[in-house]
C-alpha positions as CSV (number, residue, x, y, z in Angstrom):
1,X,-54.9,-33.3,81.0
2,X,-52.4,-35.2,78.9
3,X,-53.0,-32.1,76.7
4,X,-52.0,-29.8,78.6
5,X,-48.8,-31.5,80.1
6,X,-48.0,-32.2,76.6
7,X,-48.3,-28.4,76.0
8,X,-46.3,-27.2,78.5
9,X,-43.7,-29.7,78.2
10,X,-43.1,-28.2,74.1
11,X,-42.6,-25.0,76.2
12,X,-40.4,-26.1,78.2
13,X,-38.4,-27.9,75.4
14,X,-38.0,-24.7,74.4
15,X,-36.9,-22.8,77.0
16,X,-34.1,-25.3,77.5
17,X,-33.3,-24.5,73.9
18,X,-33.2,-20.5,74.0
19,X,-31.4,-20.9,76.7
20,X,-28.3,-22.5,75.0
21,X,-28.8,-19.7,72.1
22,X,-28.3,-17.0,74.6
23,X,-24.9,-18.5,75.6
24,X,-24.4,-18.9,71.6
25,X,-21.3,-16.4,70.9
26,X,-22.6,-16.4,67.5
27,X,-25.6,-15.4,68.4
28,X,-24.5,-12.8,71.2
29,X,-23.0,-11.0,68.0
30,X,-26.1,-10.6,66.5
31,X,-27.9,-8.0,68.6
32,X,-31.2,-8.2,67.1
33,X,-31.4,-11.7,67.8
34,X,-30.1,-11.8,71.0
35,X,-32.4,-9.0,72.0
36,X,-35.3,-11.0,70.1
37,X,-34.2,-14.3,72.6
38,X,-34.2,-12.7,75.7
39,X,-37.3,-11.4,75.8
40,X,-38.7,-14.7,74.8
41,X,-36.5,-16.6,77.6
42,X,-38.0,-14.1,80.2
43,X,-41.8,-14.7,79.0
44,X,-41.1,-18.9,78.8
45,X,-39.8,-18.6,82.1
46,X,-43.0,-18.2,84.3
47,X,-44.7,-20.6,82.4
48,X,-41.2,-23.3,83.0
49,X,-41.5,-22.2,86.7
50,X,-45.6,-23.0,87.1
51,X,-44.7,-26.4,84.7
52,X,-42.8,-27.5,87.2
53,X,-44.4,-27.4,89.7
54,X,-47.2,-28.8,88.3
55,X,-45.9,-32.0,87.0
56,X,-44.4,-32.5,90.8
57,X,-48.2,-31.5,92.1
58,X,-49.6,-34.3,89.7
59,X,-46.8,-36.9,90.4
60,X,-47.0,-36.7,94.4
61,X,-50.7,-37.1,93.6
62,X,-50.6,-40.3,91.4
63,X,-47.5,-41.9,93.7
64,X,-50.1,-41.2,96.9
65,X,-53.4,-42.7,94.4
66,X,-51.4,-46.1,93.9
67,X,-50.1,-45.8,98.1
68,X,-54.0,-46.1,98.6
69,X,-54.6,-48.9,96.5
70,X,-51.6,-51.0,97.4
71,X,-51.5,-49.9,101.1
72,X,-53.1,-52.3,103.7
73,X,-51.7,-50.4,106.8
74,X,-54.6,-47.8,108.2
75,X,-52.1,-45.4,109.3
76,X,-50.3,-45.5,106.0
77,X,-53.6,-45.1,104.0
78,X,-54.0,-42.0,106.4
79,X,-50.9,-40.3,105.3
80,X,-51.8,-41.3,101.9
81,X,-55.5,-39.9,102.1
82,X,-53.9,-36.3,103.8
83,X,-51.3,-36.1,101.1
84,X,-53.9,-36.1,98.4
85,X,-56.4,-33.8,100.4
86,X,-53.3,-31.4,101.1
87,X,-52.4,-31.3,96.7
88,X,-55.4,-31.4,95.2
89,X,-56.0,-27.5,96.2
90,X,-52.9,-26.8,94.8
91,X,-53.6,-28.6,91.7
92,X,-56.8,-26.5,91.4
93,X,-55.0,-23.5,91.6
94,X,-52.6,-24.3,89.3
95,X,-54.9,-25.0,86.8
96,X,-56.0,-21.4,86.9
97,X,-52.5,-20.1,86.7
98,X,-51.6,-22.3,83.6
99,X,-54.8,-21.4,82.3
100,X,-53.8,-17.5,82.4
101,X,-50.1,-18.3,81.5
102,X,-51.4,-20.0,78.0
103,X,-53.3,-17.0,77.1
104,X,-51.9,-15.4,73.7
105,X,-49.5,-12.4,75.4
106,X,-49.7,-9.0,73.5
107,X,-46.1,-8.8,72.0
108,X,-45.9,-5.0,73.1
109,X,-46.5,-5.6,76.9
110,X,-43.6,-6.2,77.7
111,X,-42.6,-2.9,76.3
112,X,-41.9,0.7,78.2
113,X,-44.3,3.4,76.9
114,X,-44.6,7.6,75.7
115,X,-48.0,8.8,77.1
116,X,-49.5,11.8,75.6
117,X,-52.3,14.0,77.4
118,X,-53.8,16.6,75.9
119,X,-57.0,19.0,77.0
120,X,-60.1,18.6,74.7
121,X,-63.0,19.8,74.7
122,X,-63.4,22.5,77.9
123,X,-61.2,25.5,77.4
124,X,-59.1,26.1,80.6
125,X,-61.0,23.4,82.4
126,X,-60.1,21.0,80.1
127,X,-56.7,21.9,80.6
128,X,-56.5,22.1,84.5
129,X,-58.5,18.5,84.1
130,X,-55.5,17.0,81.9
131,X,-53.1,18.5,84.5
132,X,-55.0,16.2,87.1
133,X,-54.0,13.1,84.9
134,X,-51.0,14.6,85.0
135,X,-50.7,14.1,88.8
136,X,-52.8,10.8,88.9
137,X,-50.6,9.0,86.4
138,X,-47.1,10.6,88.6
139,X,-48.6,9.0,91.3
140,X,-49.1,5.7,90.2
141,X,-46.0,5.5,88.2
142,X,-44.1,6.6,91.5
143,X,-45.9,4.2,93.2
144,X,-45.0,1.4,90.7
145,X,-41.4,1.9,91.1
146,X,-41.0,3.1,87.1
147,X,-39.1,5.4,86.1
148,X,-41.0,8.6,84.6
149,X,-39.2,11.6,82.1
150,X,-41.2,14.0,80.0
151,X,-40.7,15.3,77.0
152,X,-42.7,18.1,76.1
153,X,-45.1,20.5,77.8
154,X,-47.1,23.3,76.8
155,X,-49.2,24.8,79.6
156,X,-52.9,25.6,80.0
157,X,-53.8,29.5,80.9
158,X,-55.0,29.0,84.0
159,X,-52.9,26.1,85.1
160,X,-53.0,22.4,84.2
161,X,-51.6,21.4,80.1
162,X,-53.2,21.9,76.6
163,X,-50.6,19.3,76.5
164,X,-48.0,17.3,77.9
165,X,-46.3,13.8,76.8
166,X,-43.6,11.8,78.7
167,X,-42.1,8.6,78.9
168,X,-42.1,5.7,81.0
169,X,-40.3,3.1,81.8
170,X,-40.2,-0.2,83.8
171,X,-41.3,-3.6,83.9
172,X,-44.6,-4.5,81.6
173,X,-45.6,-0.7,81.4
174,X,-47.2,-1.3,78.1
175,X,-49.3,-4.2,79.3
176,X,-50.8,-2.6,82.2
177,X,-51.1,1.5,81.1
178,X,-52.3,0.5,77.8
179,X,-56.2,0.9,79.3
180,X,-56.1,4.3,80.2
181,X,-55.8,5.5,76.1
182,X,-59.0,6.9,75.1
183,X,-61.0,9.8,76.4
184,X,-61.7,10.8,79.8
185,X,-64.3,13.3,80.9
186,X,-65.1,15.0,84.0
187,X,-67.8,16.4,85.6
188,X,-67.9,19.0,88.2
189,X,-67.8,22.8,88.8
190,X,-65.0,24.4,87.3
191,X,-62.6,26.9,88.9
192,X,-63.3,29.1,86.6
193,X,-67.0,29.0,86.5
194,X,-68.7,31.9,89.4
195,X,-72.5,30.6,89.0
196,X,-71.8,27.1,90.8
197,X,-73.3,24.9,87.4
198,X,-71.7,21.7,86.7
199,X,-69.5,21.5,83.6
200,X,-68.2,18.4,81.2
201,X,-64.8,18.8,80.2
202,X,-62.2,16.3,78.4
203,X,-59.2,14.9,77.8
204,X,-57.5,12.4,75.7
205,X,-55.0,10.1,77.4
206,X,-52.4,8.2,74.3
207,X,-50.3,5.5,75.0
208,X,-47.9,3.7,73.0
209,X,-45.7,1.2,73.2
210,X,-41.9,2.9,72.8
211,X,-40.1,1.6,69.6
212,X,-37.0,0.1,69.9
213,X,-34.0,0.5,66.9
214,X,-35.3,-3.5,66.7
215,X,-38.4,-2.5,65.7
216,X,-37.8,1.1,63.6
217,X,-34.9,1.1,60.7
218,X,-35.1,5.0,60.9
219,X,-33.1,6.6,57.6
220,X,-31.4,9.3,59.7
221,X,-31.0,10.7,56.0
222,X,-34.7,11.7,56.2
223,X,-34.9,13.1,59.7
224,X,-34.6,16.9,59.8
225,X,-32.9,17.9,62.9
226,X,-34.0,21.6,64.3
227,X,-33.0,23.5,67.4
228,X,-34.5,26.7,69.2
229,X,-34.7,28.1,72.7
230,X,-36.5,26.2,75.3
231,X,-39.6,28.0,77.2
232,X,-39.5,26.4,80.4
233,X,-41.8,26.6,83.2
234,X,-41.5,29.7,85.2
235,X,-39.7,31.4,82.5
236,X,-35.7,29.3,83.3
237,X,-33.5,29.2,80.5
238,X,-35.8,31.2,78.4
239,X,-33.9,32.7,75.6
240,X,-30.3,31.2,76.8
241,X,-29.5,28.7,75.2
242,X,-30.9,26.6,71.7
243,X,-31.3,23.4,73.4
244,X,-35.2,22.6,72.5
245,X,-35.1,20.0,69.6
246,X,-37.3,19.5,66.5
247,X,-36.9,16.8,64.5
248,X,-39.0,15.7,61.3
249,X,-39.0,12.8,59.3
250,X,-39.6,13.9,55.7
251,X,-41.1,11.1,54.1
252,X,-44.4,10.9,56.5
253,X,-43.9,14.6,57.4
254,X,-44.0,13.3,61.0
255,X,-42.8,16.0,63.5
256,X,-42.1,15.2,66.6
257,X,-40.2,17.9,69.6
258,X,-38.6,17.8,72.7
259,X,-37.9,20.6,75.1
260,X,-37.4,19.4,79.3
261,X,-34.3,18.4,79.3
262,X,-31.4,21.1,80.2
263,X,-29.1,19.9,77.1
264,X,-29.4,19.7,73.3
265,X,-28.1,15.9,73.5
266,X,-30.6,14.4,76.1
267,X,-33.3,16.4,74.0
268,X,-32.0,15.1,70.8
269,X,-31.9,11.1,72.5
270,X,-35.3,11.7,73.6
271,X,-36.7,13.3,70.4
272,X,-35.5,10.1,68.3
273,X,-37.2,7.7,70.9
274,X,-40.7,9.9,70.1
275,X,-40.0,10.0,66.5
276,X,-39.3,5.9,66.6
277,X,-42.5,5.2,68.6
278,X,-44.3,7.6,66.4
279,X,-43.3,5.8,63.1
280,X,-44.0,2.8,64.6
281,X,-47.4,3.8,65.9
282,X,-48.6,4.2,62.5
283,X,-48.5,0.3,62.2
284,X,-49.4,-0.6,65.3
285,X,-52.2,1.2,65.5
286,X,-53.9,-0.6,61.7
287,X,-52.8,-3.9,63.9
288,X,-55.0,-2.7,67.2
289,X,-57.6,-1.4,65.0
290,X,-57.6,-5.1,63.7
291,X,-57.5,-6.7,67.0
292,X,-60.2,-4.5,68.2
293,X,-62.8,-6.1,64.6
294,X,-62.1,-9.4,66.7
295,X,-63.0,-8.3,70.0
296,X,-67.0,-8.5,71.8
297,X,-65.6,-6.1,74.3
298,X,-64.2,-2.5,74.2
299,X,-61.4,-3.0,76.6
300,X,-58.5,-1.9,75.0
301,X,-59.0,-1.2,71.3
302,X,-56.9,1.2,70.6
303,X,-58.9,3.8,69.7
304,X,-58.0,7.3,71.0
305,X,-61.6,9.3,70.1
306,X,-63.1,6.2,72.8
307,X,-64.7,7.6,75.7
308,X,-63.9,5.1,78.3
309,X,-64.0,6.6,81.8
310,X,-66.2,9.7,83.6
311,X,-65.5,11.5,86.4
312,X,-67.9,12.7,88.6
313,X,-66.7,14.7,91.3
314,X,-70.4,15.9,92.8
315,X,-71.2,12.3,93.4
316,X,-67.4,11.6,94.0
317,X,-67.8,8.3,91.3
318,X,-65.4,7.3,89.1
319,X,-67.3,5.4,85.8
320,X,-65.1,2.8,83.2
321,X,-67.6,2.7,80.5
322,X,-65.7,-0.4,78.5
323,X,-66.9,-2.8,81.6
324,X,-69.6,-0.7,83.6
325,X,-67.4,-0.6,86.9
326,X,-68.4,2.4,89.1
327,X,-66.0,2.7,92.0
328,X,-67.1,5.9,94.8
329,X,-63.5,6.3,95.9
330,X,-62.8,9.3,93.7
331,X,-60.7,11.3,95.6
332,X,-58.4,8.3,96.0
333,X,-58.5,7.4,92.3
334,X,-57.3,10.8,91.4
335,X,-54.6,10.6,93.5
336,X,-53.1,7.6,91.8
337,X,-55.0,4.6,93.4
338,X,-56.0,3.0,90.0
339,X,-54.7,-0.7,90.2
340,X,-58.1,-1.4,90.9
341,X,-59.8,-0.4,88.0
342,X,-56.8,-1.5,85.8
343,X,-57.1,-4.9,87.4
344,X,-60.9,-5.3,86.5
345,X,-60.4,-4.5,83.2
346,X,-57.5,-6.8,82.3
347,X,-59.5,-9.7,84.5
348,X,-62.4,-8.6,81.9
349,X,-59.8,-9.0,79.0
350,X,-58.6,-12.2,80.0
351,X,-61.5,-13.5,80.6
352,X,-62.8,-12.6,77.3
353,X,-59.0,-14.8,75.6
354,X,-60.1,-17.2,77.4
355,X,-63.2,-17.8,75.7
356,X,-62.2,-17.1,72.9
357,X,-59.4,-20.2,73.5
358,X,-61.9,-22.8,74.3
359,X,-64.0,-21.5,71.5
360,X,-61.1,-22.2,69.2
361,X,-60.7,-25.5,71.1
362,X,-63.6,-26.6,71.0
363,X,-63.8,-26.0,66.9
């Protein structure tokens, strides 16, 4: 216990000292920094917030402990006896929290994100299928209160995307979407199909964390800048004006386009945000890849070509594969209701830091 207090109380000691840097003019100058400071202010300061509490928990606890002992009055002992009964919950509790708080945070949770869905394997079905995480993922993003704008779309034949990427942003987008990257497949009869047989179509889902200028130095010397004539949906602005942007970066060949927007600028803006995250994705994704050698489970690994979910719409399930959780609410899942399954399987990641803390403990 003295451990843990001990802990949190270099935490705290720290807090208390980021939070003079921030007021620093010298260091409000320095935008990295500052930047770098905040965010670390603003993940110390749930951790401060529990802290406190639970010293005050432990010291009404103790004050009531030596009442009892010192107390001769039965009324007084009472009081004493009920304060304890009425804390000790709460210190349980807390305990839990703190234990949660300590874990190692993912330094990209905290970041917003650019999804990418494109159809696999399928044809058109596999197309109207990404179109449906299309919708699912509007839903829940409405439903989160972020903020959602796409970038680039290039329709299926018979409805849906053979592609579509967009970006989103928010508080902790990262840290919760970051389990839907993989491959999803569905089974059921397909729109297309006349004999009534069931199909298996797929789609791959991407998401990556969106690089700030903090994390990419991009050379705009080797970025490539392109423009041409947006093909929007329903045939608007086709052929009017050059507002569609291109950009590549030379050295990796990386090329990255942007087409929603009504105007060359906002294109442009949103192009270099791809471009960034793209660049940057070529690190991060060695460092998941890493992460992922060190992990017993498949939760979130990284690793696009991973089948992690199925969905079956003749027995109306819904199947995560990285923690065997079959939910038969499919209908409602498809339509955005997936804070369930994104709850089990960051409970199933944090349970699996957690061991992996004591384990280190314990060594």
């Amino acid at each position: 216990m003295n451990d843990l207090l001990t802990k949190l109380g270099f935490i705290a000691d720290r807090y208390a000292e980021v939070g003079k840097q921030i007021v620093d003019p010298s260091i409000i100058s320095d935008q990295q920094r500052y930047i770098s400071l905040m965010k670390e202010y603003k993940e110390l300061e749930d951790i401060v917030e529990v802290y406190n509490e639970y010293k005050n928990v432990l010291e009404n606890i103790e004050s009531s402990k030596q009442l009892l002992e010192e107390e001769t009055d039965a009324e007084m002992r009472q009081m004493a006896k009920d304060e304890i009964d009425s804390l000790l919950p709460r210190k349980q509790e807390l305990d839990e929290v703190i234990k949660l708080l300590l874990i190692p945070k993912d330094p990209e949770d905290s970041k917003d994100v650019i999804i990418e869905i494109r159809a696999g394997a399928g044809g058109d079905e596999a197309s109207i299928f990404a179109g449906d995480l299309f919708r699912m993922y509007t839903k829940y993003i409405e439903d989160s209160g972020w903020k959602m704008e796409i970038a680039t779309v290039n329709e299926g034949t018979s409805g849906g995307f053979k592609e579509i990427s967009f970006s989103v942003s928010g508080t902790t987008v990262y840290g919760v979407m970051k389990y839907e990257s993989g491959v999803h497949r569905v089974q059921r009869v397909p729109q297309t199909e006349s004999q009534g047989r069931v199909h298996t179509s797929a789609a791959s889902v991407a998401v990556l964390p969106e690089a700030d200028e903090v994390d990419i130095q991009l050379n705009m010397g080797d970025v490539r800048k392109d423009t041409y004539r947006a093909s929007g949906a329903g045939g608007q602005h086709v052929n009017k004006t050059e507002s569609a942007v291109r950009l590549t970066h030379i050295p990796t060949n990386t090329v990255v386009e942007c087409q929603d927007g009504r105007s060359q600028h906002k294109n442009y803006a949103q192009a270099l945000s791809v471009l960034r995250t793209k660049l940057y994705e070529q690190e991060f994704v060695k460092i998941e890849k890493e992460r992922a050698a060190n992990r017993k489970s498949q939760v979130s690994t990284g690793d696009r070509s991973a089948k992690i979910r199925t969905y079956n719409y003749p027995q109306g399930r819904v199947t995560d594969h990285r923690i065997n959780l079959t939910l038969y609410n499919l209908n409602n899942i498809i339509n955005g209701d997936i804070q369930d399954i994104i709850d089990a399987l960051k409970m199933a990641e944090n349970t699996e830091k957690l061991l992996a803390n004591s384990d280190s403990t314990r060594l």
